[in-house]
C-alpha positions in Angstrom: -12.8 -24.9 10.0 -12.4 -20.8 9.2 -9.0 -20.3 8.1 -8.8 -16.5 8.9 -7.0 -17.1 12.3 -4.4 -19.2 10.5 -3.9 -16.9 8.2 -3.4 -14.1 10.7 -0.8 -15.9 12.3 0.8 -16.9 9.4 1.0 -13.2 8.5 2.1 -12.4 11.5 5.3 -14.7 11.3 5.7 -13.5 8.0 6.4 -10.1 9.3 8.1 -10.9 12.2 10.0 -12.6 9.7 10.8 -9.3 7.4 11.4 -7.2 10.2 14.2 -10.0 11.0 15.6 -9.7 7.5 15.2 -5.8 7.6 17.0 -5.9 11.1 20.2 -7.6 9.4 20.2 -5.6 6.5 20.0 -2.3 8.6 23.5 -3.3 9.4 24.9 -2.4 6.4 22.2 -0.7 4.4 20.5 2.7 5.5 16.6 2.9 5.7 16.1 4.1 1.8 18.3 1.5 0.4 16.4 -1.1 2.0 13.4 0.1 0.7 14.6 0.5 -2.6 15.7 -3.3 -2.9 12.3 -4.1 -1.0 10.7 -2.1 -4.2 12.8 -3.6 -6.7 12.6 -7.1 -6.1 8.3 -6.8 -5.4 7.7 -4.5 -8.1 7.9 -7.1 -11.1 5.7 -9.7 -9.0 3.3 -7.0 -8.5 2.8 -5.8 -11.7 2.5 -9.3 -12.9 -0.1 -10.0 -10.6 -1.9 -6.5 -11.3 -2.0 -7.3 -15.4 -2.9 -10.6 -15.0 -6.4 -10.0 -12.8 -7.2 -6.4 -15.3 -5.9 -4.3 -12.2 -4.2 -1.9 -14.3 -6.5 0.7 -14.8 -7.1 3.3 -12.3 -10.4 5.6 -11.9 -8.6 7.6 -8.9 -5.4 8.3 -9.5 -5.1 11.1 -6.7 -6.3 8.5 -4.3 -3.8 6.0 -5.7 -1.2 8.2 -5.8 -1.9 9.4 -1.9 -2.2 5.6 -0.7 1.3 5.1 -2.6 3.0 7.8 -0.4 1.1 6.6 3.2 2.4 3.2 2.2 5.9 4.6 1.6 5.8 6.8 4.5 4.8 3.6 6.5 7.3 1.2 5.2 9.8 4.4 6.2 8.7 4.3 10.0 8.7 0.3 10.0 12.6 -0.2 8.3 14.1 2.8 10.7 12.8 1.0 13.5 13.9 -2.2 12.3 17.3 -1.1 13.3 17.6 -0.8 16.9 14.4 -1.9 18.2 14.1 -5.5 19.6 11.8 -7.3 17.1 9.3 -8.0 19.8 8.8 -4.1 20.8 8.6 -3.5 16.8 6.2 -5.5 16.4 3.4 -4.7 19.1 3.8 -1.4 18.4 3.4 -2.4 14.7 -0.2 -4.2 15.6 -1.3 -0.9 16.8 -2.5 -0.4 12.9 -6.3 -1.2 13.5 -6.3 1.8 16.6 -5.4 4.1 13.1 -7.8 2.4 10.8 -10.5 2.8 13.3 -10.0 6.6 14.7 -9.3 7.7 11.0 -12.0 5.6 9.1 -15.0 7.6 10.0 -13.0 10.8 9.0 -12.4 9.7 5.8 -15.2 6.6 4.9 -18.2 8.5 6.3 -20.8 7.9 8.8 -21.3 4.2 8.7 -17.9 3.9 9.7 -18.2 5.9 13.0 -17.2 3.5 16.4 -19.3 3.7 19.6 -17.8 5.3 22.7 -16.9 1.8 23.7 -14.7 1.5 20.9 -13.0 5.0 21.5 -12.1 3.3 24.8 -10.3 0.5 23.6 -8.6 2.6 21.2 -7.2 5.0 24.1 -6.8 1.3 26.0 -4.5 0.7 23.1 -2.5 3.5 22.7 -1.9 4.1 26.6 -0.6 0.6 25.8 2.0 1.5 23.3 3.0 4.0 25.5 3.7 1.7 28.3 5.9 -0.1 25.8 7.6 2.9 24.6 8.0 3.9 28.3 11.1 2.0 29.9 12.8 3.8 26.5 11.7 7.2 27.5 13.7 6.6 30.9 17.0 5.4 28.6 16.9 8.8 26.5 15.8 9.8 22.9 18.6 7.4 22.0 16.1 4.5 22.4 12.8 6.8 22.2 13.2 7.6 18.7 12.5 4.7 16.9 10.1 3.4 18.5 8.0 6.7 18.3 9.0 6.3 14.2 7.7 3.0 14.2 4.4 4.3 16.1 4.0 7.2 13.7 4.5 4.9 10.7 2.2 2.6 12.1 -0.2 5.8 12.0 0.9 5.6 8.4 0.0 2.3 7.7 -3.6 2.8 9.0 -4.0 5.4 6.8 -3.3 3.3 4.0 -5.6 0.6 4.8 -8.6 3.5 5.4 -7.0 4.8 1.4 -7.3 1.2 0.0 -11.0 0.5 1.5 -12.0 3.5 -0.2 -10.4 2.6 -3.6 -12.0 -0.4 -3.2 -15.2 1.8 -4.1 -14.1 1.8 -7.8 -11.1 0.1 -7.9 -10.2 -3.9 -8.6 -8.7 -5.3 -5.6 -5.6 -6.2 -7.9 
């Protein structure tokens, strides 16, 4: 049996999960201190993790340094949202990562990375979709529009990231 769909889902639960946790704590922490304790506590994990597979050298720093700030910018647009979205909207509009990976990938991996026009069509299939769920919100006001627009632009984020780390993994360890 391939376990890639069981690990999708359990991935998915798992941040279903976090945005549950990040939900409570948005009730008494603002965006940036969430993300500072999120940093803190992964931080020493990481690192061990990093030393322990020879992952602590770097050949692109720029690179590393501009995946770094995506990621940051992403994790941004996914707390805020957190807040007053339902975990349900945050979440499909979260999945819309792979629509960024795949309109930004050939822009910034080269040719063999270009979709065909069927492709393209999904991925405007996809975003007309997020814009359906973002919808109903537009008729309640920027109140609700807001976050669910930051969510969709760190979403954007996040897909930038991912296109960043395939290309460091050009000369880059995967730890």
């Amino acid at each position: 049996m391939r376990r890639g769909p069981l690990y999708m889902v359990i991935a998915s639960l798992g941040f279903v999960g976090m945005v549950a946790f990040v939900k409570q704590a948005r009730g008494q922490l603002d965006t940036f201190e969430v993300m500072l304790w999120r940093g803190v506590l992964a931080a020493p994990l990481v690192y061990l993790i990093a030393r322990g597979q020879g992952g602590l050298k770097l050949h692109r720093k720029g690179l590393f340094a501009a995946r770094m700030a995506l990621g940051t910018t992403a994790m941004f647009g996914a707390y805020f949202g957190a807040a007053s979205l339902p975990v349900a909207d945050h979440a499909l509009i979260w999945r819309s990562q792979p629509l960024f990976v795949a309109a930004l990938a050939p822009l910034f991996l080269g040719r063999g990375e270009r979709p065909g026009g069927r492709v393209w069509g999904l991925l405007l299939a996809g975003l007309v979709g997020c814009g359906i769920l973002l919808g109903p919100k537009v008729q309640l006001g920027a109140g609700a529009l807001v976050p669910g627009l930051v969510v969709l632009g760190g979403a954007g984020f996040a897909g930038a990231a991912h296109v960043a780390v395939r290309a460091l993994n050009r000369t880059e360890t995967p730890a």
